[in-house]
GUMI-318719 format. One line per 10 residues: number of its first residue (from 0); their letters; for each residue z negated, x negated, y of N, C-alpha, C. Coordinates in pm, whole numbers. Example, Ala and Ser with C-alpha at 12.3 -4.5 7.8 and 13.67 -1.06 7.14 Angstrom:
0 = as = -780,-1319,-569,-780,-1230,-450,-780,-1320,-330 | -708,-1285,-225,-714,-1367,-106,-787,-1290,3 .
END
This chain:
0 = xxxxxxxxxx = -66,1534,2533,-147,1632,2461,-258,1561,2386 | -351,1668,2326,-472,1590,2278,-466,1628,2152 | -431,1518,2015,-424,1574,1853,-535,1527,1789 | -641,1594,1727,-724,1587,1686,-816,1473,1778 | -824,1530,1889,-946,1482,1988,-873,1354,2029 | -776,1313,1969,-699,1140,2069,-590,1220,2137 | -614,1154,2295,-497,1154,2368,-381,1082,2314 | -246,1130,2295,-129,1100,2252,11,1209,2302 | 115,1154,2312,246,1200,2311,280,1217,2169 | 347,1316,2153,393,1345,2024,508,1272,2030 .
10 = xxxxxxxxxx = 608,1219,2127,691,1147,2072,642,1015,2020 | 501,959,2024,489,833,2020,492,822,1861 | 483,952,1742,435,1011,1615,558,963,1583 | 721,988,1676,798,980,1580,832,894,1499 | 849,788,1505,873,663,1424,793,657,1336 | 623,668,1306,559,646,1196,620,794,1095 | 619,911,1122,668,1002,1086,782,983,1038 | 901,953,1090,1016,952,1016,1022,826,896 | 910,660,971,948,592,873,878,673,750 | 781,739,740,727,790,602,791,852,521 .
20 = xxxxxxxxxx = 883,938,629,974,1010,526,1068,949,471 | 1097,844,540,1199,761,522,1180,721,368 | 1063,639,351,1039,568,265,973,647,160 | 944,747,186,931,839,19,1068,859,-33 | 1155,920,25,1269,957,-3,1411,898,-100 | 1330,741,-47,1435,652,-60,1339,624,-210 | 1212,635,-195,1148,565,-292,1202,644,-409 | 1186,781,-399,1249,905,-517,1344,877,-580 | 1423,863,-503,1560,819,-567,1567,668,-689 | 1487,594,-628,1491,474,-665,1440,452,-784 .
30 = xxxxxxxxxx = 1369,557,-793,1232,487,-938,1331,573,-1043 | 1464,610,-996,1507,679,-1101,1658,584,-1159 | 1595,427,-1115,1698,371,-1130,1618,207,-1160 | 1633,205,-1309,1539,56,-1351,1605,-74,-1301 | 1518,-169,-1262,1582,-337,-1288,1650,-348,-1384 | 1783,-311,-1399,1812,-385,-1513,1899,-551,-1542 | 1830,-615,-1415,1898,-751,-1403,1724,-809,-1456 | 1798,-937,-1524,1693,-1013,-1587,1594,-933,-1705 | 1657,-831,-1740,1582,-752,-1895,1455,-694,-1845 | 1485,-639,-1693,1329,-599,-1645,1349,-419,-1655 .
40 = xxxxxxxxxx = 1483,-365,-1774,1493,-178,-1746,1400,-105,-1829 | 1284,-225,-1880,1181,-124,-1944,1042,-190,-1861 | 1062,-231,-1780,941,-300,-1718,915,-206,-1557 | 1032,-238,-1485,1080,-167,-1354,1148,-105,-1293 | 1078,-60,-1178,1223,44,-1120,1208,-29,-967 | 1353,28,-939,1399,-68,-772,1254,13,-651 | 1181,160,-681,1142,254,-639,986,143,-591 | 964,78,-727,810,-12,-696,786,-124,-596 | 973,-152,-528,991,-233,-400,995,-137,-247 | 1011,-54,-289,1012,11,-136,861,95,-126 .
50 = xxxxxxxxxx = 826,197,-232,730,299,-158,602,194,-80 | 562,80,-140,465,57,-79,450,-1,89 | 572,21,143,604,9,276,550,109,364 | 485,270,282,410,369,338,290,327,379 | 219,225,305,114,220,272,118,120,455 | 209,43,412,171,-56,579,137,14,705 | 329,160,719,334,231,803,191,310,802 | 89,332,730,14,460,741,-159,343,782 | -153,242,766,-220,151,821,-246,139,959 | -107,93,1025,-76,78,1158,-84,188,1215 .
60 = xxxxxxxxxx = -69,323,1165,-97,445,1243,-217,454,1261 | -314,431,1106,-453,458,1142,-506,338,1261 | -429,231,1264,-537,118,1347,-509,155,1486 | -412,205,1521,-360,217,1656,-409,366,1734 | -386,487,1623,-453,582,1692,-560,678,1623 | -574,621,1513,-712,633,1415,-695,744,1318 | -838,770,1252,-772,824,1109,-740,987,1090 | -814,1026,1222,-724,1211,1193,-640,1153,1259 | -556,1136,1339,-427,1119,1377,-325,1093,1248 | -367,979,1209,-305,870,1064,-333,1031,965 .
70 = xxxxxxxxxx = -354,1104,968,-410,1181,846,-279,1354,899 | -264,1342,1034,-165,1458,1104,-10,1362,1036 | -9,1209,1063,116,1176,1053,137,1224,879 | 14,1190,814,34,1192,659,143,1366,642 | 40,1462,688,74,1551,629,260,1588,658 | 258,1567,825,394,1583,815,513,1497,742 | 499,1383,702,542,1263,641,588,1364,495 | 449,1432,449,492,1494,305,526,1592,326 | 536,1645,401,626,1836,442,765,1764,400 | 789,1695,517,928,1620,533,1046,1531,400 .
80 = xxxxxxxxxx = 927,1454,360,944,1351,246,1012,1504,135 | 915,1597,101,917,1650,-23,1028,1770,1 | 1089,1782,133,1235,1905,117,1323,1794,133 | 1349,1682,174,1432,1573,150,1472,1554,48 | 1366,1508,-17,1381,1445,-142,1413,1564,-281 | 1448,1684,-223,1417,1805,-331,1615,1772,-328 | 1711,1764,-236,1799,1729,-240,1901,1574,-308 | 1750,1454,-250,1800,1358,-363,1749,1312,-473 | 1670,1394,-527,1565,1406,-700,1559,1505,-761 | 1511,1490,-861,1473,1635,-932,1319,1648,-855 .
90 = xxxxxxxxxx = 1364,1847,-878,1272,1910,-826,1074,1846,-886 | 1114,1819,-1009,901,1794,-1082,946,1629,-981 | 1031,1577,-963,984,1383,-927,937,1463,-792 | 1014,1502,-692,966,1551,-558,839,1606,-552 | 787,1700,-636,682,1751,-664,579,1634,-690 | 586,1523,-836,531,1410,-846,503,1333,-704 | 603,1280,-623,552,1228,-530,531,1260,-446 | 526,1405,-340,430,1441,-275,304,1433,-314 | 283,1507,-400,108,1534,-438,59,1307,-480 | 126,1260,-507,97,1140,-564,95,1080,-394 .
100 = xxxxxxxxxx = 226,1074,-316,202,1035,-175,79,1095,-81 | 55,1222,-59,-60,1317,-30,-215,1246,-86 | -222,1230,-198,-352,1171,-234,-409,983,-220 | -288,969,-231,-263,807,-216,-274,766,-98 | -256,854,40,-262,807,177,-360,865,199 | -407,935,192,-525,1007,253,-652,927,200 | -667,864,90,-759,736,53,-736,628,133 | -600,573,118,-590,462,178,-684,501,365 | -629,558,424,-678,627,571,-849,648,545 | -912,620,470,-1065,704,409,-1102,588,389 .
110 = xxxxxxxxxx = -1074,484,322,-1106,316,269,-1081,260,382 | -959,252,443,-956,180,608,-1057,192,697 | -1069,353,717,-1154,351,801,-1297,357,794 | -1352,309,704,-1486,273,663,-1478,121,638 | -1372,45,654,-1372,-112,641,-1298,-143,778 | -1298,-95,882,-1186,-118,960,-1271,-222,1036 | -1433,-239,1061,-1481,-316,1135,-1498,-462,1069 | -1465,-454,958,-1450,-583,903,-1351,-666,900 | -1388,-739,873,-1208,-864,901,-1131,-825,891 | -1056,-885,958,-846,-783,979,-788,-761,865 .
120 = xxxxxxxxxx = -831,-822,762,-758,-804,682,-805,-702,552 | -895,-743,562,-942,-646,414,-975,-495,423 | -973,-385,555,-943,-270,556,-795,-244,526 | -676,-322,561,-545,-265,470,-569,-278,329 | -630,-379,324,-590,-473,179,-705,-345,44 | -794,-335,100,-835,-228,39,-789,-127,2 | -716,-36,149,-692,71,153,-590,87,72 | -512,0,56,-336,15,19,-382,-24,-144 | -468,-71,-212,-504,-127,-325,-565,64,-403 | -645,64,-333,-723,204,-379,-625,296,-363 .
130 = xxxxxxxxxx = -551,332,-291,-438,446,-261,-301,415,-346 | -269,295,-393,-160,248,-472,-223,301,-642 | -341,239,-662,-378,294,-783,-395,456,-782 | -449,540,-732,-449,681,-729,-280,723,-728 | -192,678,-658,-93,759,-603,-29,683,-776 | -10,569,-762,74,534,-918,53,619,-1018 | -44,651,-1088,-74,704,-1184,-77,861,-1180 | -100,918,-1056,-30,1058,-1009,105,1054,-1057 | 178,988,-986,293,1003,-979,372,967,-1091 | 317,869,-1190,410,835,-1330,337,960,-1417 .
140 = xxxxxxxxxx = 250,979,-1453,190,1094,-1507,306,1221,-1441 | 310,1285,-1378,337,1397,-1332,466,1411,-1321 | 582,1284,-1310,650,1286,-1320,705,1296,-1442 | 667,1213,-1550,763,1153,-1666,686,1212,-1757 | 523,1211,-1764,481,1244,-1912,520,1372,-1977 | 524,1367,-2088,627,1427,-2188,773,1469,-2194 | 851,1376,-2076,952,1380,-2073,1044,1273,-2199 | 1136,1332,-2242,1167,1252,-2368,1252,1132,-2343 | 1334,1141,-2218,1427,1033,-2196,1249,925,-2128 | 1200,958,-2092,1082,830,-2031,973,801,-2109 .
150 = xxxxxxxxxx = 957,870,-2248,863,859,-2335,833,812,-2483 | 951,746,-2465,1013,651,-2640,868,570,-2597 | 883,508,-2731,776,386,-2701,850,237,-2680 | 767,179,-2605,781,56,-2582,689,-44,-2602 | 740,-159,-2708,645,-260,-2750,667,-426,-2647 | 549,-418,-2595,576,-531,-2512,538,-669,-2578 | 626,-770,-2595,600,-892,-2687,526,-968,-2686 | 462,-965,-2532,367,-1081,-2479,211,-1001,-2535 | 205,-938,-2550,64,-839,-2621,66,-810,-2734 | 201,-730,-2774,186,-642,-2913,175,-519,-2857 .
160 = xxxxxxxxxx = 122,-434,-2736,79,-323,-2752,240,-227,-2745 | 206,-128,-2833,320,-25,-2792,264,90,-2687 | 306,157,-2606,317,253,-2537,418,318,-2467 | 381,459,-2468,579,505,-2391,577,456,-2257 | 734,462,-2249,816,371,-2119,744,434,-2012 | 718,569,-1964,658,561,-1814,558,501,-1779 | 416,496,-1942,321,398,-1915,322,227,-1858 | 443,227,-1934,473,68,-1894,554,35,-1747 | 602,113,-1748,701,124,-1586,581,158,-1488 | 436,243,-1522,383,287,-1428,248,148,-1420 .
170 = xxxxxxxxxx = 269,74,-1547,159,-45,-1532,230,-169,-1419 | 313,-199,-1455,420,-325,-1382,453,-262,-1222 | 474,-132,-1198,433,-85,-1118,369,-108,-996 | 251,-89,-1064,98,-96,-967,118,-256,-956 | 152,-336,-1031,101,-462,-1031,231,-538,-904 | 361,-500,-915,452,-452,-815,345,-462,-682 | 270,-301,-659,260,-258,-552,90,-365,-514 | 46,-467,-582,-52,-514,-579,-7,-659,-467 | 153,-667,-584,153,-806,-470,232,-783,-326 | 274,-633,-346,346,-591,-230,226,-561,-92 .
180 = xxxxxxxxxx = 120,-552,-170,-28,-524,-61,-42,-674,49 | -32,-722,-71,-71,-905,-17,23,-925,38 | 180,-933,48,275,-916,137,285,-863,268 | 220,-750,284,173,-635,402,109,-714,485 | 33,-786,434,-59,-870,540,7,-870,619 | 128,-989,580,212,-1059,658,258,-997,811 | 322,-936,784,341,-771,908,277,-726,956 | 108,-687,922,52,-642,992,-34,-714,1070 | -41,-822,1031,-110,-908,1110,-35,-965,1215 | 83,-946,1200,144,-1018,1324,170,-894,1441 .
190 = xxxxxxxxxx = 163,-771,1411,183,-655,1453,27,-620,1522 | -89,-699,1521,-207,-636,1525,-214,-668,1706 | -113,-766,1740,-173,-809,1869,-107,-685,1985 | -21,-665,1879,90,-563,1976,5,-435,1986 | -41,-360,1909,-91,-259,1836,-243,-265,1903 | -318,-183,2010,-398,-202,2047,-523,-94,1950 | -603,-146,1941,-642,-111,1816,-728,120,1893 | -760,146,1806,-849,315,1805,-1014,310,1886 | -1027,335,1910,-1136,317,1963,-1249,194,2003 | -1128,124,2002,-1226,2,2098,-1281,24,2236 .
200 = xxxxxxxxx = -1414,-29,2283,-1456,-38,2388,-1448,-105,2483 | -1444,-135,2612,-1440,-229,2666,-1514,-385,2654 | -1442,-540,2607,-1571,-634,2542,-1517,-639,2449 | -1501,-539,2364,-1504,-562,2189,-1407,-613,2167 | -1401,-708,2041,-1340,-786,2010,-1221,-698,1904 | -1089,-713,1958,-1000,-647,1872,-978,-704,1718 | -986,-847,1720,-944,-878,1609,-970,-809,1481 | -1095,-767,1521,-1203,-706,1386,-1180,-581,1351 | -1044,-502,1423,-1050,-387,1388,-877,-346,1392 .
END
């Protein structure tokens, strides 16, 4: 069949599709459960190691069959992700991270594909950077603010500054999902040879895209 003008099998969708749901789902659950090894239960949650694994999966979709395609997997990813996760979260976190997953990929897919002809690396590295900051701050906002168990304050020693706990869980966070970007490389670059890239021509050099 033909989805948004690319020839494709819809079974070829399933795997990026399920891993998305996969990995919101799991992520929901998670951020509702801090590090608390090494004095990190006002710093982190286990949630800031997994979601950014969307960000890889929604990469490799866009490089392989481009960005309305990558943009069909998004939406079903959050249909899916957000009645899942309504069973293992509370109903406002599910709510939080759809709309936070929803806005966060659909940049990342928008930044890729306006850098995709540039070196292999810096259309993920962008995309997942710009879509990590939007979706973080969606998602700790919408989730936690003015919630009272996530909104004590917290004084961090190495600064002085005080601010409530979701601010600080949602700063360490991003910074989490910053070095988890630079990690991504790793995978996707080794995945790029397999992965024949969206609209290349005959000649053109894949590496670059």
């Amino acid at each position: 069949m033909k989805l948004a003008g690319t020839e494709i099998t819809a079974t070829r969708l399933v795997i990026p599709v399920i891993a998305m749901m996969a990995v919101v789902a799991a992520s929901n659950v998670l951020v509702q459960h801090p590090v608390e090894q090494f004095g990190l239960q006002e710093i982190l949650t286990w949630g800031a190691f997994t979601y950014p694994l969307a960000f890889l999966v929604n990469d490799l979709t866009n490089r392989r069959f481009g960005p309305a395609v990558a943009r069909q997997v998004v939406y079903v990813g959050f249909a899916l992700a957000v009645l899942l996760s309504i069973g293992l979260a509370t109903p406002r976190i599910a709510l939080a991270s759809g709309t936070a997953f929803l806005f966060g990929q659909l940049l990342d897919i928008g930044v890729f594909n306006r850098l995709r002809r540039l070196s292999w690396w810096q259309a993920p590295l962008a995309g997942s950077l710009f879509g990590s900051a939007v979706d973080t701050a969606l998602f700790f906002s919408l989730a936690f603010a003015g919630d009272a168990d996530m909104s004590f304050p917290v004084t961090y020693a190495s600064t002085g500054i005080t601010v409530p706990l979701w601010v600080g869980l949602a700063y360490f966070d991003f910074l989490v999902k910053l070095g988890c970007a630079l990690l991504a490389l790793l995978p996707y670059g080794a995945l790029m040879g397999w992965l024949k890239p969206w609209g290349v021509a005959p000649g053109t050099s894949r590496a670059a895209r």
